[in-house]
C-alpha positions as CSV (number, residue, x, y, z in Angstrom):
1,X,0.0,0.0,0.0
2,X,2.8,2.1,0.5
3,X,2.7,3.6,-3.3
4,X,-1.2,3.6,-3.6
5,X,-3.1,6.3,-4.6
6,X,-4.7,8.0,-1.6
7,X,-8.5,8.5,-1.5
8,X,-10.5,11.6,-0.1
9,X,-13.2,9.7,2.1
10,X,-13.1,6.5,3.8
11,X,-15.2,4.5,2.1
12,X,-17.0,5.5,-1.3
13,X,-20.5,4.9,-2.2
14,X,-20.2,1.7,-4.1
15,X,-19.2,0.1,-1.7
16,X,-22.3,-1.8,-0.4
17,X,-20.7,-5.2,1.8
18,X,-23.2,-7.6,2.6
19,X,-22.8,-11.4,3.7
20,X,-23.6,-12.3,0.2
21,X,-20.5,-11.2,-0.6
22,X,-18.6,-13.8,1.1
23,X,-16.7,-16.7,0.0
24,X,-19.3,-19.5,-0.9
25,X,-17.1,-22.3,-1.8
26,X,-13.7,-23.8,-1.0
27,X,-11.2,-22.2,-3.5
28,X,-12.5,-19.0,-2.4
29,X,-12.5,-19.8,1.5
30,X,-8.9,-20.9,0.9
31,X,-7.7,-17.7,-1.1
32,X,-8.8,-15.4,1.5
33,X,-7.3,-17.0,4.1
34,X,-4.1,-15.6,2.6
35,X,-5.6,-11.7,3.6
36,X,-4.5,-10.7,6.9
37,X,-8.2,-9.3,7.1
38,X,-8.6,-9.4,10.9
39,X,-4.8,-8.1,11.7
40,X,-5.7,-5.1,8.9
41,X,-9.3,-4.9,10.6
42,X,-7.8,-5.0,14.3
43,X,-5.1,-2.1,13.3
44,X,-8.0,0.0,11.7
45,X,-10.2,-0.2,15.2
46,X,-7.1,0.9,17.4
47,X,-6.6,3.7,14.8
48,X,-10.3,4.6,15.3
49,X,-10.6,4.1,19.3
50,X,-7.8,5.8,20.2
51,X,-7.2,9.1,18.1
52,X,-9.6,8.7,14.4
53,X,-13.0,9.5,14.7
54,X,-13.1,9.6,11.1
55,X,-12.8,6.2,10.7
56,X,-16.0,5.1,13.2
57,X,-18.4,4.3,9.9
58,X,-15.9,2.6,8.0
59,X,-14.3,0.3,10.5
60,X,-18.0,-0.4,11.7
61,X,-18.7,-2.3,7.9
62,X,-15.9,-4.3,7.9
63,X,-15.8,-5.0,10.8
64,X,-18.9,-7.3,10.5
65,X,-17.4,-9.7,8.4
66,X,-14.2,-10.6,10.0
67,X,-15.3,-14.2,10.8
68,X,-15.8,-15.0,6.7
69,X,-14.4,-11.9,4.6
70,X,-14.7,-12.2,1.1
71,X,-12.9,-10.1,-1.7
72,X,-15.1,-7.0,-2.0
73,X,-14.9,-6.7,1.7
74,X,-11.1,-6.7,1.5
75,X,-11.1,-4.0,-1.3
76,X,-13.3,-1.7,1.3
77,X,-10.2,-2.3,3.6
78,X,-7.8,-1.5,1.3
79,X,-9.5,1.8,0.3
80,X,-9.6,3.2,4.5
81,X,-5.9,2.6,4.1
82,X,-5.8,4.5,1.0
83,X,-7.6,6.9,2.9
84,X,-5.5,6.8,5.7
85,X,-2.7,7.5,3.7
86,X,-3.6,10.7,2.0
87,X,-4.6,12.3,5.8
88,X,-2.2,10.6,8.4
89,X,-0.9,14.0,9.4
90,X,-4.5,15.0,10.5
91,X,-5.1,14.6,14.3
92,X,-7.9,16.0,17.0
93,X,-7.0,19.8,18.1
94,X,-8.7,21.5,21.1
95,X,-8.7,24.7,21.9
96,X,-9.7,27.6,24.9
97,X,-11.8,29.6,22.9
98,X,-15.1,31.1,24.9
99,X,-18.3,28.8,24.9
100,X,-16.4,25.3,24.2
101,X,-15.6,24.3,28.0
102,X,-18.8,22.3,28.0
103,X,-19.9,18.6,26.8
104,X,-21.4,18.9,23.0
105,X,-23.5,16.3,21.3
106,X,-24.2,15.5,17.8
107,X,-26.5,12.7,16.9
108,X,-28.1,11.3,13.2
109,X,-29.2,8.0,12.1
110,X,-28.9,6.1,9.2
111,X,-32.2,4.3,8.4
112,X,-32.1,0.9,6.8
113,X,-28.4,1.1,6.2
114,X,-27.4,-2.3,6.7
115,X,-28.4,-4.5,3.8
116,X,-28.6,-7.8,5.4
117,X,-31.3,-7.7,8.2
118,X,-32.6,-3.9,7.4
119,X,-31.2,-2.3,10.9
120,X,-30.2,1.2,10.8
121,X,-27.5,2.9,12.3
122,X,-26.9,4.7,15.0
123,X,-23.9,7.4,15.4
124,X,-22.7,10.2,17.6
125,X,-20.1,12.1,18.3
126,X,-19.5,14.2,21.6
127,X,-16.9,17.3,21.8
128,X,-15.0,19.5,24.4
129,X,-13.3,22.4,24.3
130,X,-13.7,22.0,20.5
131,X,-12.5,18.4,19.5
132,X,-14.0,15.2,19.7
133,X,-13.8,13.1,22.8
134,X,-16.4,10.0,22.3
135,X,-17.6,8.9,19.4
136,X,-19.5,5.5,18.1
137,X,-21.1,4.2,15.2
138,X,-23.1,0.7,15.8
139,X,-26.3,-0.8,14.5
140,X,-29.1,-0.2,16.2
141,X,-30.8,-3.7,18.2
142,X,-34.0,-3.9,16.3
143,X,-35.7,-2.8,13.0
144,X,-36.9,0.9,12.9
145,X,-39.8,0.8,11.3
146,X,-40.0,4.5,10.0
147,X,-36.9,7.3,9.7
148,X,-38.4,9.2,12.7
149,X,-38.2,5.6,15.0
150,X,-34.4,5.2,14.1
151,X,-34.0,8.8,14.7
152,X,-35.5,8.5,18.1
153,X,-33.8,5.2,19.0
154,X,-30.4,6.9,18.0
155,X,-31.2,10.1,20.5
156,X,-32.1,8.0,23.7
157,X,-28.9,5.4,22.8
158,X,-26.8,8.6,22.8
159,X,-28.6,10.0,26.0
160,X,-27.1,7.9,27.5
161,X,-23.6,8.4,26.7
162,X,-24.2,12.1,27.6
163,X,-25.2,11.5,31.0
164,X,-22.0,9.2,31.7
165,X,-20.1,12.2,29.9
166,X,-21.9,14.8,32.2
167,X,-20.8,12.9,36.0
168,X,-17.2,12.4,34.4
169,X,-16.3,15.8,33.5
170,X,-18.1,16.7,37.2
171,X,-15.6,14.7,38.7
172,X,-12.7,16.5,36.8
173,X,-14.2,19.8,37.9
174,X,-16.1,20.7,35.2
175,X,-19.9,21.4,36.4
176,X,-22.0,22.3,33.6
177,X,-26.0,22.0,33.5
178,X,-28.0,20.0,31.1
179,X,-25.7,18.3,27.8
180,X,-26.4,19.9,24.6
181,X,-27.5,17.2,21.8
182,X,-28.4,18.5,18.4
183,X,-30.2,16.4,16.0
184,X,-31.5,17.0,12.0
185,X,-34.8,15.3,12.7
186,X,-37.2,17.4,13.5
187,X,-40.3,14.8,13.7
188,X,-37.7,12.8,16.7
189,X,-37.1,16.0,18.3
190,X,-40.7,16.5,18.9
191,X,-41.4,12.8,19.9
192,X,-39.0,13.0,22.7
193,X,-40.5,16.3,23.9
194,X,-44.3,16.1,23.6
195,X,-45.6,13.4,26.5
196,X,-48.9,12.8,24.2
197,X,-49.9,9.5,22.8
198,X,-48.8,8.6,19.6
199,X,-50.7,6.1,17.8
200,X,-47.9,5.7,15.3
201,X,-45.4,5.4,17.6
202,X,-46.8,3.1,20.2
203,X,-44.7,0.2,19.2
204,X,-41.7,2.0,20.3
205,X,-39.6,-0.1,23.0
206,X,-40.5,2.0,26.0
207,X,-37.1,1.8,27.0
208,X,-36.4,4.4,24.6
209,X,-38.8,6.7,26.0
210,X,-36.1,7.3,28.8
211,X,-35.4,10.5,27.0
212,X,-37.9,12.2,27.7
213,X,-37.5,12.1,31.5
214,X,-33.8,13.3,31.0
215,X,-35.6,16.5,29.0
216,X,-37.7,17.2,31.4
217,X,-35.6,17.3,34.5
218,X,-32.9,19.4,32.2
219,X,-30.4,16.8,32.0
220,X,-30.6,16.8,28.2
221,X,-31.3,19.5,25.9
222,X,-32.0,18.4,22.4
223,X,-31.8,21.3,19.7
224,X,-32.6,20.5,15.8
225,X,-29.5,21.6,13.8
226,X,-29.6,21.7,10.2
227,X,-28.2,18.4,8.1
228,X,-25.2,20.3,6.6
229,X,-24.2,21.1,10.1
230,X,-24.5,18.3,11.9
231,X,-21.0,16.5,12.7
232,X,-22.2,13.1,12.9
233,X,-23.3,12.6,9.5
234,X,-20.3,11.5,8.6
235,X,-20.7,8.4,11.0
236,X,-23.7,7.5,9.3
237,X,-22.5,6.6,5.4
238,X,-20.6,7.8,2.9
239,X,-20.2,11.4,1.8
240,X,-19.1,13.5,-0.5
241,X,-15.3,14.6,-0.2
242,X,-16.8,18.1,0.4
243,X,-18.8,16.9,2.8
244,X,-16.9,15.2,5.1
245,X,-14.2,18.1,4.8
246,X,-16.9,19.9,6.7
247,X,-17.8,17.8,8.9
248,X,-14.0,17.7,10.2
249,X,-13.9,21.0,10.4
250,X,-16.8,21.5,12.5
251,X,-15.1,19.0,15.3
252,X,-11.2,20.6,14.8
253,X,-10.0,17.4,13.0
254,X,-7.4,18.7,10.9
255,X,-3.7,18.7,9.9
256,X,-1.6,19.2,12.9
């Protein structure tokens, strides 16, 4: 990889892995166990714990075939190091500047994104003093059955994480009040704050309905943000080069 020809994004949009992508017989079970897949996988995930937020959707697909990888899903990890290559001087920056020294959140969902069993996806990213300091992108643990249900199910996973944000920065010091979250989806925002019965949303785990407590008592304050400012799209699928520029910009990930 070391003369390949970098790449912009992490993954492009063709790439669409499924399991029927995987080796079906025994020539092709026996070629790809010559592809250190899981090493390449397992370098990828440190990469994306530790210090690449960036990489969260990508190394979230491929990671869900590492038991049976097949060609196409080797390509896709070929391309994040393509990827990785082009932007390896890039890092996380904070910074002082005035309204920053409180926990941020952004939130989105991807509905239907996975094309095996129909889950969608469920991403977020959390900042301080400017940069990034959590982030996840993960699958959500049932079916939405409309865009507004995945966005909903996204904002009380991520609630969560917020309040575990909120007593750990309390014990560093750092009181603040309730954590901001912003979200694109209007029609979720309005679920989680209006306590009314909702014929079309009755099926709705009530576990999920947690977040409206946490609005309520002030712990969380969910704000819509508009889609072309919301960090955590990028977490969700791929993206124009443009942007996920701008969505790195908007969490100080840039060259150092």
């Amino acid at each position: 990889m070391l003369d390949a020809k970098p790449m912009s994004t992490p993954l492009a949009n063709h790439f669409r892995l499924s399991d029927s992508q995987c080796p079906k017989n025994e020539e092709e079970i026996e070629n790809m166990s010559k592809v250190p897949y899981a090493s390449a996988v397992g370098c990828l995930m440190y990469a994306m714990v530790c210090i690449r937020p960036d990489l969260a959707h990508a190394v979230s697909i491929v990671s869900r075939y590492m038991a049976n990888p097949g060609r196409k899903h080797w390509n896709a990890v070929k391309w994040i190091f393509r990827y990785l290559k082009g932007i390896a001087e890039h890092g996380i920056l904070f910074s002082r500047q005035p309204g920053t020294n409180s926990v941020v959140g952004y939130v989105d969902a991807d509905y239907v994104g996975e094309v095996d069993d129909k889950r969608s996806t469920t991403d977020y990213m959390f900042t301080l003093s400017g940069g990034p300091i959590c982030w996840k992108s993960t699958l959500q643990s049932i079916v939405a059955m409309s865009t507004t249900e995945a966005e909903y199910m996204a904002v009380a996973e991520t609630a969560k994480e917020a309040l575990w944000l909120k007593g750990l920065v309390k014990e560093l010091g750092l009181n603040q009040g309730g954590v901001q979250m912003h979200c694109d989806s209007q029609s979720a925002i309005y679920l989680a704050k209006n306590q009314v019965y909702h014929a079309r949303t009755k099926h709705i785990d009530i576990r999920f309905h947690k977040i409206r407590e946490l609005i309520v008592t002030g712990d969380i304050v969910l704000e819509k943000v508009h889609i072309s400012e919301n960090a955590a799209d990028m977490l969700t699928k791929p993206v124009t080069a443009t942007k996920f520029k701008h969505c790195l910009d908007l969490v100080n990930v840039s060259s150092l």
